[in-house]
Structures are given as C-alpha cells and as structure tokens.
RODO-2510 file (C-alpha; in nm, 4 decimals, decimal comma):
residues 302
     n   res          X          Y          Z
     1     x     0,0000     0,0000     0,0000
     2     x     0,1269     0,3336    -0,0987
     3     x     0,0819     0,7185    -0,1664
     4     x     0,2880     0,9136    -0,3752
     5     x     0,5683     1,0949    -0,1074
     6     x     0,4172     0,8763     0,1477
     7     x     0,5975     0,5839     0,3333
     8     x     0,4576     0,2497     0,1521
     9     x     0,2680     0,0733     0,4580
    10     x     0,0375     0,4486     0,4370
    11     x    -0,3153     0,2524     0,3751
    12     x    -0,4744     0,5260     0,0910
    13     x    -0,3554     0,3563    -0,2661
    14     x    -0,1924     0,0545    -0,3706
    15     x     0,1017     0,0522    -0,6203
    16     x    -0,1073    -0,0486    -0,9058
    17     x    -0,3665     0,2595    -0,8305
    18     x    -0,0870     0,4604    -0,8008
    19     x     0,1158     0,4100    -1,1274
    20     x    -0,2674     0,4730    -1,2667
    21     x    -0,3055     0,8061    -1,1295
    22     x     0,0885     0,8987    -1,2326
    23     x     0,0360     0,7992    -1,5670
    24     x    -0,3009     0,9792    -1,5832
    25     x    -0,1312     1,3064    -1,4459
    26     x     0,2155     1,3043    -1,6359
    27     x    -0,0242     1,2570    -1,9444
    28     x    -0,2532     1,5885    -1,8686
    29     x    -0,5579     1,3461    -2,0014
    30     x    -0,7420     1,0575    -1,9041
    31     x    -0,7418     0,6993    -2,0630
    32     x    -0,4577     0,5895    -2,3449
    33     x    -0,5112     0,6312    -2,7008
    34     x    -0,5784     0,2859    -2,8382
    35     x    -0,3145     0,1692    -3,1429
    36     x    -0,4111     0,2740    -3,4660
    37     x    -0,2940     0,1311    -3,8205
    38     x    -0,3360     0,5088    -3,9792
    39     x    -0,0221     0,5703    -4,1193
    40     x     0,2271     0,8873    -3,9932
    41     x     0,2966     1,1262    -4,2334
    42     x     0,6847     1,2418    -4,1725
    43     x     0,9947     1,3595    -4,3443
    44     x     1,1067     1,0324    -4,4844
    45     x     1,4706     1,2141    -4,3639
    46     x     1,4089     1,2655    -4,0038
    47     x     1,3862     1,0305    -3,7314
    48     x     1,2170     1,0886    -3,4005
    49     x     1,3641     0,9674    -3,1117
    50     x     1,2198     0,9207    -2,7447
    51     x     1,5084     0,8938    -2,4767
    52     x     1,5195     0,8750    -2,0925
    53     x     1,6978     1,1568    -2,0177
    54     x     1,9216     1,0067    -1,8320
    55     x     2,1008     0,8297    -2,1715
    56     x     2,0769     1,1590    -2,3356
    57     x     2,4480     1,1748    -2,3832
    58     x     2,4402     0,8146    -2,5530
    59     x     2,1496     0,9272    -2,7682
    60     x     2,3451     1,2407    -2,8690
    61     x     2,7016     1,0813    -2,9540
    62     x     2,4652     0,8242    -3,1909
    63     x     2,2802     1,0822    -3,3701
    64     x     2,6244     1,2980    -3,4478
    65     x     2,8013     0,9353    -3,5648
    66     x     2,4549     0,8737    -3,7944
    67     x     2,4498     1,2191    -3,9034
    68     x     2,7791     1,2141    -3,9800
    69     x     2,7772     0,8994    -4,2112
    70     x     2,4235     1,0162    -4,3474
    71     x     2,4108     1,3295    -4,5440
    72     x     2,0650     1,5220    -4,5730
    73     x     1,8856     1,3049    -4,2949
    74     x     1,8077     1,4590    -3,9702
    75     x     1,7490     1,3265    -3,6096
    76     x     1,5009     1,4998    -3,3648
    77     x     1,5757     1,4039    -3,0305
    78     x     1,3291     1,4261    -2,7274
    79     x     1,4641     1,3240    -2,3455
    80     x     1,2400     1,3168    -2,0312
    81     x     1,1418     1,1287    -1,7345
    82     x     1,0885     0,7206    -1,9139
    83     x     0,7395     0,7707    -1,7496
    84     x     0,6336     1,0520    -1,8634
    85     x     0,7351     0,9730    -2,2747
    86     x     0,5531     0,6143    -2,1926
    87     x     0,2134     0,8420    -2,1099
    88     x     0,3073     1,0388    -2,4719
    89     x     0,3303     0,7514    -2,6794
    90     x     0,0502     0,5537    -2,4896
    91     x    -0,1695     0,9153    -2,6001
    92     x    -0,1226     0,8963    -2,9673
    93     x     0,2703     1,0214    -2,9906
    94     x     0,4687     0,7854    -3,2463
    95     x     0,8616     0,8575    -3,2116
    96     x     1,0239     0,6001    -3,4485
    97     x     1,2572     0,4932    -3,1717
    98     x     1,1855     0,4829    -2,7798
    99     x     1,5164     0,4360    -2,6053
   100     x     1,5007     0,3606    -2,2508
   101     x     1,6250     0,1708    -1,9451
   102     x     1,4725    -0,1434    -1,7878
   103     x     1,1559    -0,3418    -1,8771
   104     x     0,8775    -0,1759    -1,7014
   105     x     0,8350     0,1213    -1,9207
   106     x     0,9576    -0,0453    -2,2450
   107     x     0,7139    -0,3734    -2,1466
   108     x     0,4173    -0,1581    -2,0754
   109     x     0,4188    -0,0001    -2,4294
   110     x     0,4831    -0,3254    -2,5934
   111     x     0,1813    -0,4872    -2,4322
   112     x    -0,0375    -0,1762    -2,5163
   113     x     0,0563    -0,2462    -2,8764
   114     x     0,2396     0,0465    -2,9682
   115     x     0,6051    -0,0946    -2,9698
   116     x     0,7220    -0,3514    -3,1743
   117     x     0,8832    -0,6195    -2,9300
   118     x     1,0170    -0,8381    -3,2274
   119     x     1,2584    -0,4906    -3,2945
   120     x     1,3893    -0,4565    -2,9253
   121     x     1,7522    -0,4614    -2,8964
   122     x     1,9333    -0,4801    -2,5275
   123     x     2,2569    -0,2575    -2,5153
   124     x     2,3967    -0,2591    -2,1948
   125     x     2,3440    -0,2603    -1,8242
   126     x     2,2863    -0,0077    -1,5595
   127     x     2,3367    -0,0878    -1,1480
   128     x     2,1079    -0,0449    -0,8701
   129     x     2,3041     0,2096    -0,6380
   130     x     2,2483     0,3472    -0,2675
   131     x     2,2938     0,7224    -0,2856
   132     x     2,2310     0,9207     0,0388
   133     x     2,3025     1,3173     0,0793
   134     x     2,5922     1,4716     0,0837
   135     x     2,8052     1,3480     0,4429
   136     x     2,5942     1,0194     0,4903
   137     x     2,4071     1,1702     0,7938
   138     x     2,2734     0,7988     0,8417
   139     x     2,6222     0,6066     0,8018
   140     x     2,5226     0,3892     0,5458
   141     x     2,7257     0,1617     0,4008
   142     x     2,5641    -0,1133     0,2214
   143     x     2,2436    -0,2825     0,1750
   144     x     2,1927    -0,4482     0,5135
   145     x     2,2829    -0,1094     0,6826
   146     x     1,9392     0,0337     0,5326
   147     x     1,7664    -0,1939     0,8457
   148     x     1,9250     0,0307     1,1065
   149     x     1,6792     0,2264     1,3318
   150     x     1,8754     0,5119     1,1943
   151     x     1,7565     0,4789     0,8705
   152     x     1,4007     0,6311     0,8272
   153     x     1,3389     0,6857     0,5264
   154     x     1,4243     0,5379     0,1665
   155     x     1,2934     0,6955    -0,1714
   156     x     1,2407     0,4594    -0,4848
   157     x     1,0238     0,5452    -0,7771
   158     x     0,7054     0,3493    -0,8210
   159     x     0,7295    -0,0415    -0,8414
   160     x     0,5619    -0,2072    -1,1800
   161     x     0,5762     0,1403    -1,3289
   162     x     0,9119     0,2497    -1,3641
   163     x     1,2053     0,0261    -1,4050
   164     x     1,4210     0,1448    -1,1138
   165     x     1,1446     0,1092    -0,8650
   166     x     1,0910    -0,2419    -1,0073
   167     x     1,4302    -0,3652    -0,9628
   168     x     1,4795    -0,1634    -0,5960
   169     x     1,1573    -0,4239    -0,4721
   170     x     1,3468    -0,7273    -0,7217
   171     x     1,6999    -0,6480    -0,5148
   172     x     1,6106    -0,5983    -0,2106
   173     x     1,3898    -0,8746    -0,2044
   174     x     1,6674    -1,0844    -0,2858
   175     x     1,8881    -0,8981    -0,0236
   176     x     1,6047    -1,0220     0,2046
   177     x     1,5300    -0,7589     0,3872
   178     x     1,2404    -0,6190     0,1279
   179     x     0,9749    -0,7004     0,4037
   180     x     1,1445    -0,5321     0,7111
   181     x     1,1964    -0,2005     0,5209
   182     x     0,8169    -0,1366     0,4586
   183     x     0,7710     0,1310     0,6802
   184     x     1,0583     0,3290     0,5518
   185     x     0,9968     0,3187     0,1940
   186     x     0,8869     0,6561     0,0497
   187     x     0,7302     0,6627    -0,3226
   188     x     0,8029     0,9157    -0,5404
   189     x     0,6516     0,9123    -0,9220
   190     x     0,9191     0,9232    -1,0966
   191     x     1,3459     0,8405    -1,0448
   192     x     1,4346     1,2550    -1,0835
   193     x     1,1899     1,3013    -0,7897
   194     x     1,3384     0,9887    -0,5827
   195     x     1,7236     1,1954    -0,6738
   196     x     1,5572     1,5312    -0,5343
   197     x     1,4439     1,3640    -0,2315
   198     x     1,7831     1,2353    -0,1708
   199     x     1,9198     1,5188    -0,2705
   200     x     1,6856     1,7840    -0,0375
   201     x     1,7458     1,5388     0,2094
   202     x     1,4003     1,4662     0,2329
   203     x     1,5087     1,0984     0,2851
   204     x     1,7963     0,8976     0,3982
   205     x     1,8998     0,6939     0,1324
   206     x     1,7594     0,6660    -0,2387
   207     x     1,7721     0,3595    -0,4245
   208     x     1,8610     0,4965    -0,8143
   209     x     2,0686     0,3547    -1,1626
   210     x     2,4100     0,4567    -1,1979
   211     x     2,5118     0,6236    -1,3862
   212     x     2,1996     0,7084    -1,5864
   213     x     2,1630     0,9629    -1,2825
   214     x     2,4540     1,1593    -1,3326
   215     x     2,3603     1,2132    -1,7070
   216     x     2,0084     1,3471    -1,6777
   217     x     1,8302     1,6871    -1,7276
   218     x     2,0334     1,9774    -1,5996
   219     x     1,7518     2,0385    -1,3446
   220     x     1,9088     1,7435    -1,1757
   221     x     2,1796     1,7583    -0,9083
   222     x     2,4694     1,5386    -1,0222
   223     x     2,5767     1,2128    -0,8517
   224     x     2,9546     1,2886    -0,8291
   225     x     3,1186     1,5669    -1,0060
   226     x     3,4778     1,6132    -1,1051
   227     x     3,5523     1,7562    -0,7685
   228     x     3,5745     1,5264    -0,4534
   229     x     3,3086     1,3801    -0,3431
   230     x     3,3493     1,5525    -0,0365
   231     x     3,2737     1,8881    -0,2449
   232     x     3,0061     2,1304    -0,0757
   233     x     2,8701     2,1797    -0,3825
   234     x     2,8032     1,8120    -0,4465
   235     x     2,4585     1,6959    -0,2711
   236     x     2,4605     1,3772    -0,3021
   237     x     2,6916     1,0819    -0,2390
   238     x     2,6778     0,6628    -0,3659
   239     x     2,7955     0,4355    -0,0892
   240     x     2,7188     0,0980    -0,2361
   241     x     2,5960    -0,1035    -0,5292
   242     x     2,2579    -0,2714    -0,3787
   243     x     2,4476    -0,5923    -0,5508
   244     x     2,6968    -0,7486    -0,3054
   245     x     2,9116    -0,8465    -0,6726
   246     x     2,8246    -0,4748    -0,8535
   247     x     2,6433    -0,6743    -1,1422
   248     x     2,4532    -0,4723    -1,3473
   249     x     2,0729    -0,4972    -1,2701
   250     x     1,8750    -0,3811    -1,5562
   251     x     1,9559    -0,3424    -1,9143
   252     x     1,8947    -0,0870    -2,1748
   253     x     1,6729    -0,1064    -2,4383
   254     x     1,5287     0,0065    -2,7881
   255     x     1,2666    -0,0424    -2,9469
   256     x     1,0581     0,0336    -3,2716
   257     x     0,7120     0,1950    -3,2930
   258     x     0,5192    -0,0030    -3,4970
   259     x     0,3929     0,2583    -3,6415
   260     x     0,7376     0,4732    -3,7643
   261     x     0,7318     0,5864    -4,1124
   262     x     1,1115     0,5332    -4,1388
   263     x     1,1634     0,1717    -3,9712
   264     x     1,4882     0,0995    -4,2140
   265     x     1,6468     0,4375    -4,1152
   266     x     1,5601     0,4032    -3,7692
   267     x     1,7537     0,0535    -3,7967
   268     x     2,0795     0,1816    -3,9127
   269     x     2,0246     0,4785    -3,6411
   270     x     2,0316     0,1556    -3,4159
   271     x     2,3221     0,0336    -3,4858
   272     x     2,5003     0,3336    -3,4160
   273     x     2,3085     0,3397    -3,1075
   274     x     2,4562     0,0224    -3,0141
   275     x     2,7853     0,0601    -3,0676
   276     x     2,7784     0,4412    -2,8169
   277     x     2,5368     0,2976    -2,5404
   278     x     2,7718    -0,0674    -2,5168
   279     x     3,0626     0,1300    -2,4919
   280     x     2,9947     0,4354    -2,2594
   281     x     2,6725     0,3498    -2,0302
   282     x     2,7832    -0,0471    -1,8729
   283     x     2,8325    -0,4065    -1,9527
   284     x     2,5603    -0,6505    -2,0107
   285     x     2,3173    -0,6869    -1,7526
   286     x     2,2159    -0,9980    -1,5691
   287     x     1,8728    -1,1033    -1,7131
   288     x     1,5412    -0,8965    -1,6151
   289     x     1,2209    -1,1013    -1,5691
   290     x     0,9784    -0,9874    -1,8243
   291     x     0,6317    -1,0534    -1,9241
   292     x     0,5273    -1,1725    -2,2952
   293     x     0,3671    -0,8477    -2,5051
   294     x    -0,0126    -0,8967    -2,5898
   295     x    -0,0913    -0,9941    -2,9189
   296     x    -0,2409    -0,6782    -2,9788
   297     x    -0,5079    -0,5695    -3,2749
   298     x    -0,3859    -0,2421    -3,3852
   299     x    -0,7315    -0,1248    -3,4570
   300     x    -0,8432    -0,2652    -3,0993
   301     x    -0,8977    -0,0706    -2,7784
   302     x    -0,5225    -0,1752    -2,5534
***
C-alpha cells in the first residue's frame, strides 16, 4: 500500500492505483489512445527519437556518428522522465525509436501495442546504487545497513511502473530484507523526484541507476562531479551497489514503434546506437524477468 511521497505501509492507494493516477497526471488526459494502423505522415529524412533523459548523452554521440555517415537526414531528439514519454506515446505520440532503461516502461508499451517487441535490442546494463546526501548523515554503508533504526526513510520510484522502482523491490527482495523495510519506503513518481528527495534530504537513502543519474536533465543535481566527493557543492553521495558483486541490474533497451514511417532508417540509427550505449553506459546486464507483449489488434482498444 502506498501514496505518492508517502511511506509504503500508508493505507490510501496501492502501487497499481498509483502508477494509474501517475500515468493519468504526467499525461494531462485521461485513458490511453488505443493503437491505430493510420499511417504517420513524416519527413522520410528525419527520425524521431524518445530517450530517458538520463542516456541523453548516448542518444546524442549516436545521432552525431549517424548524421555524420548520413548526409541530408536529420534526427530529432526528445529526453524526459521514461514515465512521462511512456504516457506520450501511450496518447497517440509515435517517435520512431523509444530508447530507454529497464523493462517496465519499455514492457508496458509493448503490451499496449504500440512498440514492436520483435525490434527490441538490449545494449547494456545499468546498477542499482544506494545514494544518500551529501556526508551520509545515516552512516550507510551497504544494503543491510538500510535496516538500522537510523535509517528512516528510503525513496524509490514506483514499483511495476518504472524500471528502477521495479528492480529496488526485485533487489532488495533478494537482499532479504524487502519485508522489514516497509515502513521506511517513500514513493516518489518518478526516479528525478526519488534523486531530489535524496538530494533535499528529504530521505535517507535513495535507491537509483548509476550512472543514468549523473547524465540526466540539468535540473538534476549530479551524482559525483569532477571535484571530490566531499565537495560542498556536491549533494549527493553513492555508498554501495545494492548488488553485493556490482552486477549490473537492468539493461537498456530500444525499441521500434510499430507505427514509424522510417523503420529501415531508424535501424541503421540503431546500430550506431549500439555501438555508443555498449561502450559508454555499462556491460551486459544480468537477465530482467519480463512478461510476454499482448498480441495486440492495432485497430483494438489496448
């Protein structure tokens, strides 16, 4: 049981209700736009591209490299919170590509019908991190620190919904200590409000990716800087992978609309794509649990 900003044992919403009501408010509109097989019209030059803002950089480096190898075409490039761009395209938005991190978001689109599952390619791997604010007020250390008395509170985004808030409940559950830490978990709507929290220190600890944190919108506080980590001007800290080993936790995916007007140039874009996120963002990631995509009629209500 949960309430946005409220400690998960609070008895007003469940996590299911929840990710309902954030989807219906970082949409501005009410139910998803059911899949339709009307055709875009687009620039058969440009390609539209959906990123979590936290692989912006990735997404960037690609687009020069495919512009650079691919005179006259053109890449428009739009980066947000993953759950907020999931409401978009859910509402009628077709990018040709939606680039983002973990299987919630990318898994919910795909079962609504508007991504193309058979065109999802993994690229790398992201870890689960503890980050806390700046000086560790609560001395933690590791995982099995976040049990202490000390400890009162511990942001992750929304579990089911968003991929980091999925694999914070997947880790710690495995950590075995997901059941003791229900009355300090605090819910936030999306992972840039979970950094804030930790950042404000509104909350103890924050369980977050690394490094997709450190390369997000500019509103965002960075994780570590170039100065010491000991830096005033640096608000928040990472103590520990949430993995005893450091393995990656979630991968990175791509994915096709199945409605893009320019599927073969968003394939070579791809492959660019590829080659920037498996070189600067992680290694591969240990498998994510994931849920078949509906057969979906693309003239059917989702």
């Amino acid at each position: 049981m949960t309430a946005i900003g409220r400690p998960i044992s609070s008895p007003s919403l469940s996590i299911l209700a929840l990710a309902a009501t954030a989807l219906g408010l970082l949409a501005g509109c009410g139910e998803p736009t059911a899949p339709s097989a009307k055709p875009v019209a687009r620039d058969p030059n440009l390609l539209v591209v959906y990123s979590a803002c936290g692989l912006l950089p990735a997404v960037e480096s690609a687009r020069d490299q495919f512009l650079a190898a691919s005179p006259g075409k053109k890449v428009e490039i739009t980066a947000g919170e993953p759950l907020e761009l999931v409401a978009r395209v859910a509402n009628g938005e077709v990018p040709d590509i939606f680039v983002c991190l973990g299987e919630a978001e990318i898994g919910e689109l795909e079962r609504q019908g508007h991504l193309d599952r058979g065109s999802r390619q993994t690229m790398g791997g992201l870890s689960l991190v503890i980050a806390v604010p700046r000086g560790n007020p609560a001395r933690i250390r590791g995982p099995k620190d976040l049990t202490a008395e000390r400890v009162q509170r511990i942001a992750i985004a929304i579990p089911g919904m968003t991929s980091p808030g999925s694999a914070a409940e997947r880790e710690l559950d495995r950590a075995g200590i997901w059941q003791s830490l229900q009355e300090k978990i605090t819910v936030k709507q999306t992972a840039l409000e979970v950094l804030q929290a930790v950042s404000g220190g509104e909350v103890d600890a924050a369980l977050i990716y690394d490094p997709c944190l450190r390369r997000t919108a500019p509103k965002a506080p960075a994780l570590r800087s170039e100065e010491a980590p000991e830096s005033p001007t640096n608000p928040v800290q990472v103590v520990s992978a949430v993995t005893l080993d450091e393995t990656p936790v979630t991968r990175i995916y791509a994915v096709l609309h199945k409605r893009s007007p320019n599927g073969l140039l968003a394939q070579r874009f791809l492959r660019d794509l590829a080659a920037e996120i498996g070189q600067g963002v992680g290694d591969e990631a240990t498998e994510e649990p994931t849920e078949p995509a509906a057969q979906t009629d693309p003239e059917s209500p989702a």
